[in-house]
C-alpha positions in Angstrom: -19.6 -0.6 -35.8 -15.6 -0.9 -36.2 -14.2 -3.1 -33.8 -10.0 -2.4 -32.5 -8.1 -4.5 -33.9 -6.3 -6.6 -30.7 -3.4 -5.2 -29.9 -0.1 -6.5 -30.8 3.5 -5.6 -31.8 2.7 -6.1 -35.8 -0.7 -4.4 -35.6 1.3 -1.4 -33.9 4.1 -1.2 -36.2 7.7 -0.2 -35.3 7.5 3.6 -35.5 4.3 3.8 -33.2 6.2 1.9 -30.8 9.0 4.0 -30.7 6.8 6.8 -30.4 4.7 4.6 -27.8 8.4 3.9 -25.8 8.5 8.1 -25.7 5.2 8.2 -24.0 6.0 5.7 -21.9 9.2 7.1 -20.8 7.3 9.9 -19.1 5.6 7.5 -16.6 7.6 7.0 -13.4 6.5 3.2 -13.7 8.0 0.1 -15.7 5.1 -0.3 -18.3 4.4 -3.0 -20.9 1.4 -4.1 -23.2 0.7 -7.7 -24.3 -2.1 -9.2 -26.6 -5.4 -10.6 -26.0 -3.4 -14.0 -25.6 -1.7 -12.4 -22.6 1.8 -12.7 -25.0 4.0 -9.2 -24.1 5.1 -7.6 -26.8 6.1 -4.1 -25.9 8.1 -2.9 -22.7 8.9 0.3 -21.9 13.0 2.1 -21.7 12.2 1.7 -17.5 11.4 -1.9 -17.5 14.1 -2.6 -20.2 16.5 -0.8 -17.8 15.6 -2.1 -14.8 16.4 -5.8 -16.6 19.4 -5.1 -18.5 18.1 -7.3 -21.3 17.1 -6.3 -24.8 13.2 -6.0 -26.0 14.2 -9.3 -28.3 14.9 -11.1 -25.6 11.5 -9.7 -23.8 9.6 -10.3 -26.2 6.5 -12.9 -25.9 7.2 -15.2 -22.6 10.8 -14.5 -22.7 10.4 -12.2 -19.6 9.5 -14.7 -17.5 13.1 -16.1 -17.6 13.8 -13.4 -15.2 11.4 -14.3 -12.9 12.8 -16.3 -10.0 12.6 -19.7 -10.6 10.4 -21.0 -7.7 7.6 -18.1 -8.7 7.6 -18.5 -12.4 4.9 -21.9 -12.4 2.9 -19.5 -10.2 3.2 -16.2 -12.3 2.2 -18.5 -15.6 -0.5 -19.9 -13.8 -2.4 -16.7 -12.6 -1.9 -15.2 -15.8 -3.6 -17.2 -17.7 -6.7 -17.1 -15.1 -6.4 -13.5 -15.8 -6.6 -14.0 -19.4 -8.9 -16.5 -19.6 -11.2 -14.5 -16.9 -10.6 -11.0 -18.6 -10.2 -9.4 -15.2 -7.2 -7.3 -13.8 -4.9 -8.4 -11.9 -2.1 -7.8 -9.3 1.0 -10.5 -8.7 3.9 -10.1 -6.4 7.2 -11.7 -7.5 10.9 -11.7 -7.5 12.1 -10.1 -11.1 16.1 -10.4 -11.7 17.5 -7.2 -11.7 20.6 -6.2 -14.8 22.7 -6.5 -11.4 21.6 -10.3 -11.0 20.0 -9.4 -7.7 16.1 -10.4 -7.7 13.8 -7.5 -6.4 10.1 -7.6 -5.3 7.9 -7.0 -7.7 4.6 -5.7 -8.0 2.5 -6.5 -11.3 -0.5 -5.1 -12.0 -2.7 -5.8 -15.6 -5.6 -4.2 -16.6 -7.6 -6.1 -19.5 -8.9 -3.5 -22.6 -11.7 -4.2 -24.4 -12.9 -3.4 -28.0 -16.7 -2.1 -28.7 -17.8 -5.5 -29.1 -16.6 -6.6 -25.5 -13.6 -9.0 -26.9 -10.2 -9.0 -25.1 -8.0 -6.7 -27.0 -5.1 -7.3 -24.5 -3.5 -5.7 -21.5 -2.0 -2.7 -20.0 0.5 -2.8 -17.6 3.3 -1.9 -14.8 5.8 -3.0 -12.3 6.6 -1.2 -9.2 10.1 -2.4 -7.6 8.7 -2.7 -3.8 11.7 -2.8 -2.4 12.5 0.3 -3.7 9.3 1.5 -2.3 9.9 0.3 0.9 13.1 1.9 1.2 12.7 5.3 -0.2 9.1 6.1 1.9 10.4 4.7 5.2 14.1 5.3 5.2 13.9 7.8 8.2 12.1 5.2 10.4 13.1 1.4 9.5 14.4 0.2 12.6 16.9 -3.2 12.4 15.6 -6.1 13.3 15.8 -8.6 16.4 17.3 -12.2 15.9 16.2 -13.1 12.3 13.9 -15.6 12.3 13.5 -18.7 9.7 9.5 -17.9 8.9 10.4 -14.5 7.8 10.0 -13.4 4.5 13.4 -11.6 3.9 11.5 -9.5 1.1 8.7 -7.9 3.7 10.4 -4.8 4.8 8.1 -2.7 5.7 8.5 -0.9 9.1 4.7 -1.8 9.9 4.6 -5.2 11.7 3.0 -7.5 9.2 1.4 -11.0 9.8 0.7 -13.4 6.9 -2.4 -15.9 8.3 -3.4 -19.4 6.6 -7.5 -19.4 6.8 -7.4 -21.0 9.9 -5.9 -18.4 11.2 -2.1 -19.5 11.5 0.5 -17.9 11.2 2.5 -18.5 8.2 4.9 -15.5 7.3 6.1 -12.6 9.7 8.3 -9.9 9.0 11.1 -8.6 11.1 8.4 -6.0 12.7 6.8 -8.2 14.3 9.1 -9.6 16.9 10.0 -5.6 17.3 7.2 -5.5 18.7 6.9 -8.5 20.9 10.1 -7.7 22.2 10.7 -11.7 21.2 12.2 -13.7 18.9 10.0 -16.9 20.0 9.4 -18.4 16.5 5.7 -17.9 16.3 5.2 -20.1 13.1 1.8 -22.3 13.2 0.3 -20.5 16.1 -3.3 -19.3 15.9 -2.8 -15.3 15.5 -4.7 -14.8 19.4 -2.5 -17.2 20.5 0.0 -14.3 20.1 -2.2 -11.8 20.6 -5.3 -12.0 22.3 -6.7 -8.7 21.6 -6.8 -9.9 17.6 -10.5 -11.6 18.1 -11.5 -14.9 16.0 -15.0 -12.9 15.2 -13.2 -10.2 13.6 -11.3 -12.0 11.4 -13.8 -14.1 9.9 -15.5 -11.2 8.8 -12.2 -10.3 7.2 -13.1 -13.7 5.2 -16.8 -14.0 5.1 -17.5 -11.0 3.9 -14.2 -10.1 2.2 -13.6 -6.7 3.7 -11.1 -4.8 5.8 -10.8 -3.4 8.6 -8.9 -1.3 10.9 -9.4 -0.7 14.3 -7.5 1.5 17.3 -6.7 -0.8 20.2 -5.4 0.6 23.9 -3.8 -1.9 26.0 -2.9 -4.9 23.8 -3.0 -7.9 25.2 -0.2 -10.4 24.7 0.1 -13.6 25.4 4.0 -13.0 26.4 4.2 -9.8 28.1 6.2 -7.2 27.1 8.4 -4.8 29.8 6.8 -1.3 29.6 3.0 -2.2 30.0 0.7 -2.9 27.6 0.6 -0.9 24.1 -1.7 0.7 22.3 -2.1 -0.7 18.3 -3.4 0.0 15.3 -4.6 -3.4 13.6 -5.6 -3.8 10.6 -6.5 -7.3 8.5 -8.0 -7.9 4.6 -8.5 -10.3 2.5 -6.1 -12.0 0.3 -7.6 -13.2 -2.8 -6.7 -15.1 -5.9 -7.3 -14.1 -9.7 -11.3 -15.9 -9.2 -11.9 -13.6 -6.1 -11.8 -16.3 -3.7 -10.1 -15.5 -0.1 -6.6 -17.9 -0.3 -5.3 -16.3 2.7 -5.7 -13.1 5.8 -2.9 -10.0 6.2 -3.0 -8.4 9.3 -0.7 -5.4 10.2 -0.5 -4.0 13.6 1.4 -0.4 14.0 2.6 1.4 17.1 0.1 4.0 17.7 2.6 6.4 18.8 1.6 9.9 17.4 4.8 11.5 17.0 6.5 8.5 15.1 3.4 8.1 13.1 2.5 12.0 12.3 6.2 11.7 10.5 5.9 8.8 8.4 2.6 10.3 7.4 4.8 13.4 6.9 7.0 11.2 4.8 4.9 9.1 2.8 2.9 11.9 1.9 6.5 14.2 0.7 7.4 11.1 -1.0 3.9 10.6 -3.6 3.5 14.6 -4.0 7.1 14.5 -4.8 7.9 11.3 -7.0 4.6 10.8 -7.9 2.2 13.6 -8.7 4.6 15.8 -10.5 5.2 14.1 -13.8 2.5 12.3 -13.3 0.5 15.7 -14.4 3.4 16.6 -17.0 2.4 13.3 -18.8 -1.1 13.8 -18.8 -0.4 17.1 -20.3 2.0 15.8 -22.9 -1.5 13.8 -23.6 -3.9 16.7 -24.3 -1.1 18.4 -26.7 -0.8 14.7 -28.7 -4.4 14.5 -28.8 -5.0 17.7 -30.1 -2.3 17.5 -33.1 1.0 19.0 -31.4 2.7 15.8 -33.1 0.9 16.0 -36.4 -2.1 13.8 -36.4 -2.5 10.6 -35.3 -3.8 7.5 -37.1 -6.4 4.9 -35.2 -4.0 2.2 -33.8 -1.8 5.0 -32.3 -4.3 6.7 -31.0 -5.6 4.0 -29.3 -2.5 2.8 -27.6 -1.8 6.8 -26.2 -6.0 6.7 -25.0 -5.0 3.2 -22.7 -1.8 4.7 -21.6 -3.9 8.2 -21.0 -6.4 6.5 -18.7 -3.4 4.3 -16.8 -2.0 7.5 -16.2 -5.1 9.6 -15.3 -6.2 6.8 -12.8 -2.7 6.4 -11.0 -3.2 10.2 -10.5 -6.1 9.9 -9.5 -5.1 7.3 -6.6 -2.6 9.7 -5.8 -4.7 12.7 -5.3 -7.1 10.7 -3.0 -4.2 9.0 -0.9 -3.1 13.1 0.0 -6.7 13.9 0.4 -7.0 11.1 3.3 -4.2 12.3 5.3 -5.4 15.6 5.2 -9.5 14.3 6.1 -7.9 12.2 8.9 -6.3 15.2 10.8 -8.3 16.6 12.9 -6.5 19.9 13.3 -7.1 20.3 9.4 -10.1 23.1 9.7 -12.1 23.9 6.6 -11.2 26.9 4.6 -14.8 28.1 3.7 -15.6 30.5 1.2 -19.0 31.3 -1.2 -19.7 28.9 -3.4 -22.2 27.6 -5.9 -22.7 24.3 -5.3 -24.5 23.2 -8.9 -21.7 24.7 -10.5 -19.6 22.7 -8.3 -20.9 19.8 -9.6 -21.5 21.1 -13.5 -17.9 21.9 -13.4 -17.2 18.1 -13.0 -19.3 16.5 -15.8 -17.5 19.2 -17.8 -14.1 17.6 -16.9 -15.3 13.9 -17.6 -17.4 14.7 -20.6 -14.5 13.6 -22.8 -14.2 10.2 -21.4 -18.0 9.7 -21.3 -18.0 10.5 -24.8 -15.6 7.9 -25.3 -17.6 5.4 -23.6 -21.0 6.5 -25.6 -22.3 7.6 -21.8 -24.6 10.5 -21.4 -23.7 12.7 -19.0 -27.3 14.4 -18.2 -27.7 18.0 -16.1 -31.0 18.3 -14.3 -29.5 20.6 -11.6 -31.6 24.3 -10.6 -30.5 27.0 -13.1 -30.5 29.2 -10.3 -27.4 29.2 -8.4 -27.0 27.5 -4.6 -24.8 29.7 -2.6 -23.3 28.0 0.5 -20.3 28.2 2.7 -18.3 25.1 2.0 -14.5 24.3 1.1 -14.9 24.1 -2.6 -11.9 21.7 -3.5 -12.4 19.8 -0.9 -16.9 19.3 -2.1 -15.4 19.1 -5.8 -13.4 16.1 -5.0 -16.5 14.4 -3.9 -18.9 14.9 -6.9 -15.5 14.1 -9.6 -15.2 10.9 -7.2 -18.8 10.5 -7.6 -19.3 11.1 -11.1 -16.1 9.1 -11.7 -17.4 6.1 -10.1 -20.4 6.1 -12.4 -18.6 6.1 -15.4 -16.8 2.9 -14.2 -19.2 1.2 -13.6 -21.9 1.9 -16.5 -22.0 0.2 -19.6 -21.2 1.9 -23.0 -25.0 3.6 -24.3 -25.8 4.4 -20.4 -26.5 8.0 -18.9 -25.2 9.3 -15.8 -27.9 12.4 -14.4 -26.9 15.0 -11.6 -30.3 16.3 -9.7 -30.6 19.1 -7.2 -33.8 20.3 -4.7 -34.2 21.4 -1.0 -35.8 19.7 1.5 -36.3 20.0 5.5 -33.6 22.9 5.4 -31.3 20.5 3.5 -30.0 20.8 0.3 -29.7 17.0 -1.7 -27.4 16.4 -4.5 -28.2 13.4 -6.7 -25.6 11.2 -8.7 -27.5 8.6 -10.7 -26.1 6.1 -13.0 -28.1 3.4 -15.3 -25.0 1.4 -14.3 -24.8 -2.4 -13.0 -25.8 -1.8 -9.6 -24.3 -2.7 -6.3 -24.9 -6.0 -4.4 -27.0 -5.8 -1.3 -24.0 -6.9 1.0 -21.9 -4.6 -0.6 -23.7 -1.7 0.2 -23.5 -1.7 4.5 -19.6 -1.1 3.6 -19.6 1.3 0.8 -18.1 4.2 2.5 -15.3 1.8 5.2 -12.1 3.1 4.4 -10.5 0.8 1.7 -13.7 -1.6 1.0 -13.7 -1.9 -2.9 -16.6 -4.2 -2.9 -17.4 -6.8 -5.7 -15.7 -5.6 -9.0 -17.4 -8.1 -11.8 -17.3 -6.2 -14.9 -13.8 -4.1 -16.3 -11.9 -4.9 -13.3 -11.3 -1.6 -12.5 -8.7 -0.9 -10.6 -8.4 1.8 -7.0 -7.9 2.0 -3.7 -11.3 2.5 -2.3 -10.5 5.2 -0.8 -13.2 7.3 -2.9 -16.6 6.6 -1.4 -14.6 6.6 2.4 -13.3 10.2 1.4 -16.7 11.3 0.0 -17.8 10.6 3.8 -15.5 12.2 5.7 -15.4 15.5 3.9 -19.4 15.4 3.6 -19.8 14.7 7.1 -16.8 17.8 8.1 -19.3 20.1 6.1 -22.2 18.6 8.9 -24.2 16.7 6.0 -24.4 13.2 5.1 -24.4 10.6 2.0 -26.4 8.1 1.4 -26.6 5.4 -1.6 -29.8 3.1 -2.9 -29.0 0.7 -5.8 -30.5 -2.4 -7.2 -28.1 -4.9 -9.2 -28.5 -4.4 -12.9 -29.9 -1.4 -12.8 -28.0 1.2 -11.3 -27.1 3.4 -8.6 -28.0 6.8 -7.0 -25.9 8.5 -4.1 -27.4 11.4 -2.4 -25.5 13.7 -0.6 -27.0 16.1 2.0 -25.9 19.5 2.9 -27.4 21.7 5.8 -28.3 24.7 4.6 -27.4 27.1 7.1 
């Protein structure tokens, strides 16, 4: 078998990368490859532009010379865990911008492996999350109280957000939170329900024992200060933060205004903002893709083609994220009814592997149908149901080794119709499984680092469960998985 060569700038060769730097031009991120050393050696015209320094200068570790100089010993240091580890990655840090102003960054690696399971190097991309901030929340970002010394000047986010040692203590605020204690008491070193009583000890350290998050709605807050106005009514939400090893170095907790009106528009918002800057080129690159892939540029020779295949999939998953971020919002509103219609629900499901047959192929995975010939005609919302098998299916090609089979299964039962997704994949560990389906839970990721919201399994859930059913999942580690959905039949 012909192992990829690892990826560098002289394996590539100057006219791929310029063709590479088109490609990468179409992607509304900053984007750049490095080697299986973790050296960069490509950045895309966005990056470059964002900098205002030449790709020379980029080149290797000369990026890092950008990086603000009290997080560049940290950003060296957790990536070369990442390299050394082989798993992806996400760092936040200040990058200077061609201005000389330093912005927020958001960097996010994802390691690429050849057939023979050796590091070929990384793909990745920046997101400026200042810029972020700004352009999703614009309409609602309210100025803050007093500034306070503890506060990171860089966490803008109109969401009150609470940065907790694991004891507990509060170590970073942002201006939203003394918006919404109506106090600019400096808080700094206080035990979080010292603040806020409401916010239990018990729930937090399942936040760190078990490494999941959580969200809860919460009436009548209760403060340790009072507020004028009564008591008000929060969302809180706390997870885990973990370094490059998986171990929990720290707890985030956010705590929202659960005001409808306020929060129906920045839903409103948020969602214009990804449909808009987001989704549309998002699909024009993928279909600049399919025309390279099938010879609209001539045809393609191995090293190319494998650079525009990692790109491909970078771009396929971000859209991917995407479309399950609009598909919450739309599952969370309850006055979102089902547009039901006559359909076959095998073919439903059929219609999927046929999607992802290409990138099974590519991963030497067998995608097996053992569904009825005969057609299943039921009332269901048909986008909606074809999500949830593509998430499904999707899922299962993550997380199965090259050589494995993925089989869909059909049959009725009790006046139930069960759909089968089973995978010969690595299994899921028996904690992880209680909290497959909790909105955002992503679980232990050993093998690819793959990369998501964990959103999919939570959205498979909710629009099941809409439709009446139910979905269930029984896996032993190291030897796959099977979810079972379960559809009344009348």
């Amino acid at each position: 078998m012909q192992t990829h060569k690892a990826l560098s700038s002289a394996s590539v060769g100057n006219e791929k990368l310029s063709l590479f730097s088109k490609m990468a031009g179409l992607i509304p991120r900053m984007v750049w490859l490095s080697d299986s050393k973790g050296s960069r050696f490509f950045f895309s015209p966005k990056w470059l532009g964002f900098t205002g320094v030449q790709h020379s200068f980029a080149e290797g570790g000369g990026w890092l010379n950008l990086v603000h100089a009290h997080d560049r010993h940290r950003v060296s240091v957790l990536l070369q865990s990442a390299v050394a580890s082989k798993q992806s990655f996400h760092i936040e840090y200040r990058l200077r911008r061609r201005d000389g102003a330093y912005r927020q960054i958001l960097d996010s690696g994802t390691p690429e492996f050849a057939d023979d399971g050796s590091l070929c190097g990384f793909l990745g991309g920046c997101t400026d999350l200042n810029e972020t901030v700004h352009s999703a929340f614009r309409a609602t970002a309210k100025e803050s109280l007093t500034p306070q010394p503890n506060m990171d000047t860089n966490f803008n986010s109109p969401i009150a957000i609470w940065k907790l040692d694991c004891d507990f203590r509060i170590r970073k605020t942002n201006p939203a939170v003394h918006q919404q204690l109506e106090s600019d008491e400096d808080i700094t070193g206080r035990k979080i329900w010292q603040v806020v009583p409401s916010i239990s000890e018990k729930m937090l350290e399942r936040v760190v024992t078990e490494k999941s998050r959580i969200q809860v709605n919460c009436s009548n807050v209760l403060l340790a200060q009072r507020r004028p106005g009564g008591a008000p009514s929060w969302t809180i939400a706390a997870w885990p933060v973990t370094d490059s090893f998986g171990n929990t170095i720290a707890v985030c907790v956010s705590t929202a205004e659960d005001n409808t009106a306020v929060r129906s528009q920045t839903i409103s918002d948020v969602v214009a903002a990804l449909v808009h800057d987001l989704k549309s080129p998002l699909i024009g690159a993928e279909r600049t893709f399919e025309a390279l892939f099938k010879g609209a540029a001539g045809a393609l020779d191995q090293d190319l083609e494998k650079i525009l295949q990692i790109l491909n999939r970078g771009n396929h998953s971000m859209l991917e994220m995407i479309q399950n971020l609009i598909e919450m919002q739309r599952s969370d509103n309850g006055d979102v009814s089902l547009n039901l219609e006559p359909e076959d629900i095998y073919d439903l499901a059929r219609s999927t592997l046929s999607e992802l047959s290409a990138l099974a192929s590519d991963r030497a995975i067998v995608l097996q149908d053992n569904l009825p010939a005969e057609p299943e005609m039921m009332y269901v919302e048909g986008t909606s149901l074809k999500r949830v098998f593509h998430n499904l299916v999707s899922n299962a090609l993550k997380f199965t080794n090259r050589g494995g089979a993925i089989t869909l299964t059909g049959r009725k039962a009790g006046g139930k119709l069960l759909v089968s997704v089973a995978d010969t994949g690595i299994g899921i560990p028996a904690e992880d499984q209680p909290h497959l389906f909790e909105r955002y839970f992503q679980g232990c990721r050993r093998r690819r680092g793959t990369d998501g919201t964990g959103l999919g399994l939570y959205l498979c859930k909710n629009i099941i469960e809409r439709h009446g059913g139910s979905i269930s999942v029984a896996s032993i580690e190291g030897e796959g998985s099977t979810f079972t959905l379960e559809l009344p039949t009348a």
